[in-house]
Residue frames relative to the residue before (quaternion, step in Angstrom):
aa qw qx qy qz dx dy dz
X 1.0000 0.0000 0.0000 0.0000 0.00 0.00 0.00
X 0.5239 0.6761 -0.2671 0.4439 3.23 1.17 -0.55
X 0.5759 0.6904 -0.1882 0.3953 3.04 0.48 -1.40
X 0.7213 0.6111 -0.0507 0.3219 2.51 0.33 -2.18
X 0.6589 0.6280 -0.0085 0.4140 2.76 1.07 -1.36
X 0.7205 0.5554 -0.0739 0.4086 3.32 0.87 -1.20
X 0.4412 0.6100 -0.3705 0.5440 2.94 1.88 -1.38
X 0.7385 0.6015 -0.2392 0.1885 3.03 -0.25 -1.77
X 0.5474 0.5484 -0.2895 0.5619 3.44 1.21 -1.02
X 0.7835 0.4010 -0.3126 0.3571 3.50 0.04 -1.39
X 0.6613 0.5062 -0.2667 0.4850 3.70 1.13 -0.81
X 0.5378 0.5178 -0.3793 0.5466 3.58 1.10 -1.03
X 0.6264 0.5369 -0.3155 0.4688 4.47 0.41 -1.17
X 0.8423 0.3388 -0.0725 0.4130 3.49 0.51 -1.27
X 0.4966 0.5062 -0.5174 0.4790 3.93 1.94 0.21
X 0.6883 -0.2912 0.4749 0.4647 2.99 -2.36 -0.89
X 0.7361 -0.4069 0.3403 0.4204 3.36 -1.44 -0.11
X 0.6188 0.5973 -0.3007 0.4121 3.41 1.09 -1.31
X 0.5474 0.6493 -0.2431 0.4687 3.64 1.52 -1.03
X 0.6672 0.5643 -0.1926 0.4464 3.07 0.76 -1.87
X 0.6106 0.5634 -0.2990 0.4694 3.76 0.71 -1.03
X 0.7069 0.3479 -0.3105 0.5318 4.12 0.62 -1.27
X 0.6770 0.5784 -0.3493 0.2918 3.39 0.72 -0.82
X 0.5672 0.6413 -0.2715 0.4396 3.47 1.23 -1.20
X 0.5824 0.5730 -0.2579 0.5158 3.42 1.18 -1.32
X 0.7659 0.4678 -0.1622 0.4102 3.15 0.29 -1.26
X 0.6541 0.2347 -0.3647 0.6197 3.58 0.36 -0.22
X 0.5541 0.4125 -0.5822 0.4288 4.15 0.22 0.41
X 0.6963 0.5408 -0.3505 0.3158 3.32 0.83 -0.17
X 0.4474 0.6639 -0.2475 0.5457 3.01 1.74 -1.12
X 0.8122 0.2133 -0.3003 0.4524 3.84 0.40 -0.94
X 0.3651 0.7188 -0.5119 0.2965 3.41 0.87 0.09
X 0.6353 0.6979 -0.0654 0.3240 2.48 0.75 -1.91
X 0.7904 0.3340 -0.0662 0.5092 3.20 0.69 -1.51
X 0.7289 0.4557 -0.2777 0.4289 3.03 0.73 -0.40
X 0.4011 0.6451 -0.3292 0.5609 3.51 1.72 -0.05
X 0.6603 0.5620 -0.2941 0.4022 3.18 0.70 -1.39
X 0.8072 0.3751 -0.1421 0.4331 3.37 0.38 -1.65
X 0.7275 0.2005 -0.4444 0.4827 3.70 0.67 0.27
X 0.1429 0.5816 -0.5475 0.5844 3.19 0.79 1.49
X 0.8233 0.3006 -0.2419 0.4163 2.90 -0.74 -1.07
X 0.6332 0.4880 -0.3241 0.5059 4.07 0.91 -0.97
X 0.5657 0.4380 -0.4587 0.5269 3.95 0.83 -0.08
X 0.7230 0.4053 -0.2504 0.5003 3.83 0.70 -1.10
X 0.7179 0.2935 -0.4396 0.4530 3.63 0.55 0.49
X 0.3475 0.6847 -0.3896 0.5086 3.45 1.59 0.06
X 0.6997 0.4885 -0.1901 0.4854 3.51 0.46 -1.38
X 0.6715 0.4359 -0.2748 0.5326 3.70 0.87 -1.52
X 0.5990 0.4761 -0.4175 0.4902 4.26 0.50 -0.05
X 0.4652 0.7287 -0.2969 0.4055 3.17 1.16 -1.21
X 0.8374 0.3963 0.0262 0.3756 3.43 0.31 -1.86
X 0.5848 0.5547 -0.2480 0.5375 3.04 1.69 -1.19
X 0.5557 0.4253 -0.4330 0.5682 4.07 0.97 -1.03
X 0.6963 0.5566 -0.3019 0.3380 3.42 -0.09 -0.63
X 0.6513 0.4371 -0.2270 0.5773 3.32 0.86 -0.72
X 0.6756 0.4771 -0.2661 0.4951 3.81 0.87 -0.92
X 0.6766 0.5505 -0.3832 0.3038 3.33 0.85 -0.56
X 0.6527 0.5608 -0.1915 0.4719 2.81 1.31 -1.82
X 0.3802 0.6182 -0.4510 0.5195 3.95 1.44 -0.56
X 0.7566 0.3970 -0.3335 0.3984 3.78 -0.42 -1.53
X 0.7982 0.3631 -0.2999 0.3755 3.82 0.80 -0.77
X 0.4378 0.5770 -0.4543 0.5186 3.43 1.57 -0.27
X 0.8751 0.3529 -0.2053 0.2600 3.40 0.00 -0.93
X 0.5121 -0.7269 0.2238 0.3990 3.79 2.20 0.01
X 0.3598 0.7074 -0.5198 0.3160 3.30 1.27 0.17
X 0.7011 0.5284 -0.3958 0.2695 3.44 0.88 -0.01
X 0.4600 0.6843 -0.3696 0.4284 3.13 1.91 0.13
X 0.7517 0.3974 -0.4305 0.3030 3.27 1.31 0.23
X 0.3727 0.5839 -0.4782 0.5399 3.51 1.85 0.48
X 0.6476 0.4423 -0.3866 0.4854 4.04 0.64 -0.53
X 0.7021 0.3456 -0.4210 0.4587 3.72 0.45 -0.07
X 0.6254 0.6119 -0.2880 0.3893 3.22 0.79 -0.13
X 0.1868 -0.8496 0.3715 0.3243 3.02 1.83 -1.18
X 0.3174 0.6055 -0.4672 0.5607 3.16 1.45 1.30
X 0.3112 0.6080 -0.6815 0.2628 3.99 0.24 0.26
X 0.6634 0.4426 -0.3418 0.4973 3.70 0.02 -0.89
X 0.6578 0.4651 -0.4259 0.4117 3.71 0.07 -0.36
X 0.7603 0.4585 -0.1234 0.4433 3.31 1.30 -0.96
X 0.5479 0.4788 -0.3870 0.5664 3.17 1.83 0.32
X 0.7542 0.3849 -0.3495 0.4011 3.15 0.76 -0.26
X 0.4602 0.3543 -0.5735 0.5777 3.76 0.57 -0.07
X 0.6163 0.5015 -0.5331 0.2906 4.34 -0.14 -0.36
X 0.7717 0.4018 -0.2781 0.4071 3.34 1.10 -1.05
X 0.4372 0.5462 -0.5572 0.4473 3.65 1.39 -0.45
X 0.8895 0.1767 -0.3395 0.2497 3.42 -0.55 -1.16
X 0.6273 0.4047 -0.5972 0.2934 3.67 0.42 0.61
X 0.5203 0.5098 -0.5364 0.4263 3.87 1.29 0.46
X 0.5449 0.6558 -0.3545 0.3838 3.57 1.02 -0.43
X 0.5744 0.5767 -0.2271 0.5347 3.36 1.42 -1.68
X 0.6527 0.5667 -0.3331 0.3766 3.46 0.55 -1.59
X 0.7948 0.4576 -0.2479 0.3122 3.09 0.06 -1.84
X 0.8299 0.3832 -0.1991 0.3531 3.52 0.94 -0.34
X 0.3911 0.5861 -0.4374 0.5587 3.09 1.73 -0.19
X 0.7405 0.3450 -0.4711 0.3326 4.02 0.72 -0.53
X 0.4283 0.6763 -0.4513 0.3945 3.50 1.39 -0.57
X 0.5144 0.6579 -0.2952 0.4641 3.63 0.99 -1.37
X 0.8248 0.2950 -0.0610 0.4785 3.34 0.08 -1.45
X 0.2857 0.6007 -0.5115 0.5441 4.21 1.43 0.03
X 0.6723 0.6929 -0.0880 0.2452 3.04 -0.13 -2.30
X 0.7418 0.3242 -0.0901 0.5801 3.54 0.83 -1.66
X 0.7009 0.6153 -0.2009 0.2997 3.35 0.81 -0.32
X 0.5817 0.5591 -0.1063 0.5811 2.67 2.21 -1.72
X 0.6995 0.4287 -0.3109 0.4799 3.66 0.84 -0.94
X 0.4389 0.6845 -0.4865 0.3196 4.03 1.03 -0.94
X 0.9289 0.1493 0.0454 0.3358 3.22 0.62 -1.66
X 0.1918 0.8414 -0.3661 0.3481 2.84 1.81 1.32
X 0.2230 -0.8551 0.4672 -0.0281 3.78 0.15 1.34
X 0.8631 -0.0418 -0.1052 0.4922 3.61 1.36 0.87
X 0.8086 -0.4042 0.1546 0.3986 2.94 -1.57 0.81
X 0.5578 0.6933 -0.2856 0.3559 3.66 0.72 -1.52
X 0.7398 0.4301 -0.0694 0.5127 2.94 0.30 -2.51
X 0.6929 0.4526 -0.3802 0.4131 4.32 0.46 -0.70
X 0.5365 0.7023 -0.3117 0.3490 3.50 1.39 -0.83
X 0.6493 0.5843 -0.1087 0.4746 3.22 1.42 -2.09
X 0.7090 0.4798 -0.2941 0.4251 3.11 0.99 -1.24
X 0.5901 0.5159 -0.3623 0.5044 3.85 0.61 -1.06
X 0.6842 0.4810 -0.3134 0.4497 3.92 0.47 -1.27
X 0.8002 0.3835 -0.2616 0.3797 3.23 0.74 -0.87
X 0.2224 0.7076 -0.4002 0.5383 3.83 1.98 -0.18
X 0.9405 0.2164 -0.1351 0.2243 3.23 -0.63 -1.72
X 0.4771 0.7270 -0.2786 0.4076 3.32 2.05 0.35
X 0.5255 0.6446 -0.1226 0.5416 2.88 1.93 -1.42
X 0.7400 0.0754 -0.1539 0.6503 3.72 0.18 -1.13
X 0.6426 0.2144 -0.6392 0.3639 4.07 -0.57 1.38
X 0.5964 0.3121 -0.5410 0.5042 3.77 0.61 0.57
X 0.3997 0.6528 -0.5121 0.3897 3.66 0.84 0.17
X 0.7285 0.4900 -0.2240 0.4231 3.22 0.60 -2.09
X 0.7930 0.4967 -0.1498 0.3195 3.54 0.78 -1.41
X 0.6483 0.2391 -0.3659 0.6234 3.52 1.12 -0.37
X 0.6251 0.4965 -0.5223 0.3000 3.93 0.45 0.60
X 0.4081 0.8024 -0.1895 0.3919 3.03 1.67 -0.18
X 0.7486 0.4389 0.0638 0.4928 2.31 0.58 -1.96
X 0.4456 0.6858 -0.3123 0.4834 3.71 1.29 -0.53
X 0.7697 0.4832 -0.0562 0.4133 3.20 0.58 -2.17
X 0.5678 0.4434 -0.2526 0.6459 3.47 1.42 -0.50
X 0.6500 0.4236 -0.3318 0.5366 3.71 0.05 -0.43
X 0.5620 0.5678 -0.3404 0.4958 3.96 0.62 -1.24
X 0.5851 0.7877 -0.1136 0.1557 3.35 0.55 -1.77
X 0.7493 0.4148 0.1900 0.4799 2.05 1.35 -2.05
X 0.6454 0.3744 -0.2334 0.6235 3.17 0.83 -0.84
X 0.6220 0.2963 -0.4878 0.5362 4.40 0.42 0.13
X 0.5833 0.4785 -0.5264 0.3920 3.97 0.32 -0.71
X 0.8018 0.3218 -0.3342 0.3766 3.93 0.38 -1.03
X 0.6004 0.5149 -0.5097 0.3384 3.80 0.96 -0.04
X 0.5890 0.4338 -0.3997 0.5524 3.60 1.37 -0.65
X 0.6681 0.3650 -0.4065 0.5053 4.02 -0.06 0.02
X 0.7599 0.1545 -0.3555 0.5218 4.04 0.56 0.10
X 0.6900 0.3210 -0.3184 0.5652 3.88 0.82 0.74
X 0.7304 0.3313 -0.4349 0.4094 3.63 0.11 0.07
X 0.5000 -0.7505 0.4132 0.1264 3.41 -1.01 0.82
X 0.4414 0.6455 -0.3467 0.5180 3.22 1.38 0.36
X 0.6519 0.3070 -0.2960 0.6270 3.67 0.64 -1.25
X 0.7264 0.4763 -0.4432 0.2214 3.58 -0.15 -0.69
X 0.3398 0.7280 -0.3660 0.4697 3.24 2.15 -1.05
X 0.8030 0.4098 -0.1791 0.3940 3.39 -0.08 -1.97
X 0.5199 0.5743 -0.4557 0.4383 3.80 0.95 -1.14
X 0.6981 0.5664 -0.1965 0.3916 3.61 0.52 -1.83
X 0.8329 0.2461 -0.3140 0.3835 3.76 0.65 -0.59
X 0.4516 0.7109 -0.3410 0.4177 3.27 1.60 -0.01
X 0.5473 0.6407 -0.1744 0.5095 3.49 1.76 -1.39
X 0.7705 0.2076 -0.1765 0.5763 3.86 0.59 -1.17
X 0.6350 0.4361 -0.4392 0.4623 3.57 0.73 0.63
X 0.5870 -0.6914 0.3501 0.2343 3.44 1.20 0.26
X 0.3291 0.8167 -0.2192 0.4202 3.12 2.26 0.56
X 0.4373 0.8591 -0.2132 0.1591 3.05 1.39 -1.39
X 0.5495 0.2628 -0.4003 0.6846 4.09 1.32 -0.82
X 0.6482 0.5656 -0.4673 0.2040 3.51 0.04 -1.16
X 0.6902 0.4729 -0.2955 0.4612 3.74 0.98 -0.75
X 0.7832 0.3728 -0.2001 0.4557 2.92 0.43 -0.94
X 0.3005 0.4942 -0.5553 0.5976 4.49 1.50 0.94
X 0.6356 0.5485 -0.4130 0.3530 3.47 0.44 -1.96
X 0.6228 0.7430 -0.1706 0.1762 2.76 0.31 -1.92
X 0.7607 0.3342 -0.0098 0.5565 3.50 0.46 -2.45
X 0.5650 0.6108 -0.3880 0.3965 3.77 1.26 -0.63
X 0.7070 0.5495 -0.2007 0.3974 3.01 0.70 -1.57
X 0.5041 0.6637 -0.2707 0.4817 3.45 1.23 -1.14
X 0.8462 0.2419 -0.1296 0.4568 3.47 0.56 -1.59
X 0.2779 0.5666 -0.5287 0.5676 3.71 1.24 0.31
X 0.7679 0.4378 -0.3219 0.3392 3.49 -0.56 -1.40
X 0.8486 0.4156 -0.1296 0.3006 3.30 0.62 -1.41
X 0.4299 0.5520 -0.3695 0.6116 3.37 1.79 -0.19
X 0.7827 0.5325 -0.1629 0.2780 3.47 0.28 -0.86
X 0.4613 0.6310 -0.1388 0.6081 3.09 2.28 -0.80
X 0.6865 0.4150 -0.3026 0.5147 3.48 1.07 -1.42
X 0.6629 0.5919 -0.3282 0.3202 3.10 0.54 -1.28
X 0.6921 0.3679 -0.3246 0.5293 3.96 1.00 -0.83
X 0.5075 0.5481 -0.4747 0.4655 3.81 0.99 -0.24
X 0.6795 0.5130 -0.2465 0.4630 3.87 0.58 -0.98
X 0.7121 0.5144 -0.1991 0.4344 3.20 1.08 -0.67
X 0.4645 0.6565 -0.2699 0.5295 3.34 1.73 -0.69
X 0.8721 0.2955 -0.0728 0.3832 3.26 0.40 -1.68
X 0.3837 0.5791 -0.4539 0.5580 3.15 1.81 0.42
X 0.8035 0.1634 -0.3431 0.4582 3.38 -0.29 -0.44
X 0.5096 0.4982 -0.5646 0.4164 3.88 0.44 -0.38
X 0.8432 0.4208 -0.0879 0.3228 3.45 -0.10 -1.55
X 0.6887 0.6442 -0.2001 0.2658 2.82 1.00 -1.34
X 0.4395 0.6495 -0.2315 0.5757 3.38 1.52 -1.59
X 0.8045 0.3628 -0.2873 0.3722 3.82 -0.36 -1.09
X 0.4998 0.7191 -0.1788 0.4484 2.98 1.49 -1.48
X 0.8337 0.3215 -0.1462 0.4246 3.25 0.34 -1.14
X 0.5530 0.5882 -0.3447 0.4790 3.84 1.67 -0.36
X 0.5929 0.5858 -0.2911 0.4697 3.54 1.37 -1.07
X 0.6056 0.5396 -0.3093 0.4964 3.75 1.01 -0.76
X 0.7488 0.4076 -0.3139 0.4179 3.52 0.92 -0.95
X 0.5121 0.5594 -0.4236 0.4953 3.61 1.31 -0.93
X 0.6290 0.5128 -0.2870 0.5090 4.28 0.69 -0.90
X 0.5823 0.5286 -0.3099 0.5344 3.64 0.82 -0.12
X 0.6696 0.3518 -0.2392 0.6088 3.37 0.83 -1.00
X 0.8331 0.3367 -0.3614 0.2490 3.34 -0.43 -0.53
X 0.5009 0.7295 -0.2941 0.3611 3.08 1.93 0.17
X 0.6446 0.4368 -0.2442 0.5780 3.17 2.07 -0.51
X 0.8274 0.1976 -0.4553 0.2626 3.38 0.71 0.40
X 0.0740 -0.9159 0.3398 0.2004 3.52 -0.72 -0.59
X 0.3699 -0.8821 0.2074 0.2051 2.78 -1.01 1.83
């Protein structure tokens, strides 16, 4: 499509004015088009996370790992972060799908601009308050298993009568923040290349349509 595209420029540069005029049109259509396309596709990979949390969840309970949040008497905690992130998922997969709609039937240059600008706002507060979720989530299982499993507390306890006690508990908050930088860092990385790729075509289609006008 691209391609395609490109031609067009070089022939559209090299017609008469009268040319220039169908041609201009024509490649707004061309990015319309395309640019329809690709926040399209960012609603249909919305939807595919959608399913995938879903599928992962129902995984953790197929498989009983939740029997250690129920001995703990943390199961509820663990339903709710389950249900935040599929209202979280939800709520933007419809923004996603707002978005695809709003641009479908976008009837100029102006209004396609807004739309793309306003696209690539939608899915980076997407990325960032899902992120940011997963970090928070994170958190809140790492400290019920460190104030309810008997193992850390075991280890907390012999570190304490050995006179260990800051030393475990630097280890401890380091290790924590090792894990969690690193967690973000592959979450960012995820949605870089999912998102990022489309993300990064929508910016060029906005380039173009900045040079002409219909």
């Amino acid at each position: 499509m691209m391609d395609a595209l490109d031609i067009l420029k070089k022939d559209w540069e090299k017609a008469t004015d009268k040319f220039k005029s169908y041609s201009e049109t024509d490649i707004y259509k061309m990015l319309h088009s395309q640019s329809t396309s690709i926040v399209k596709w960012i609603f249909y990979i919305s939807i595919f996370e959608l399913i995938l949390w879903i599928s992962l969840s129902l995984g953790i309970r197929s498989s009983g790992q939740i029997d250690t949040f129920q001995k703990m008497g943390s199961d509820n905690i663990f339903l709710i972060t389950e249900l935040l992130s599929y209202v979280i998922l939800i709520y933007f997969s419809y923004l996603f799908y707002k978005n695809f709609k709003t641009i479908n039937t976008t009837d100029s240059v102006k209004k396609l601009m807004n739309s793309i600008i306003h696209t690539r706002k939608t899915v980076t507060n997407y990325i960032k308050v899902f992120i940011t979720y997963n970090i928070l989530a994170s958190l809140g299982v790492m400290y019920i298993m460190l104030t309810n499993q008997g193992e850390f507390q075991n280890h907390y306890q012999t570190a304490t009568e050995n006179g260990n006690e800051t030393l475990y508990i630097v280890v401890l908050v380091v290790t924590i923040l090792i894990f969690l930088i690193l967690f973000a860092l592959l979450l960012w990385g995820f949605y870089r290349i999912i998102y990022g790729i489309l993300l990064k075509r929508l910016y060029k289609n906005y380039n173009e349509l900045k040079k002409i006008d219909i």
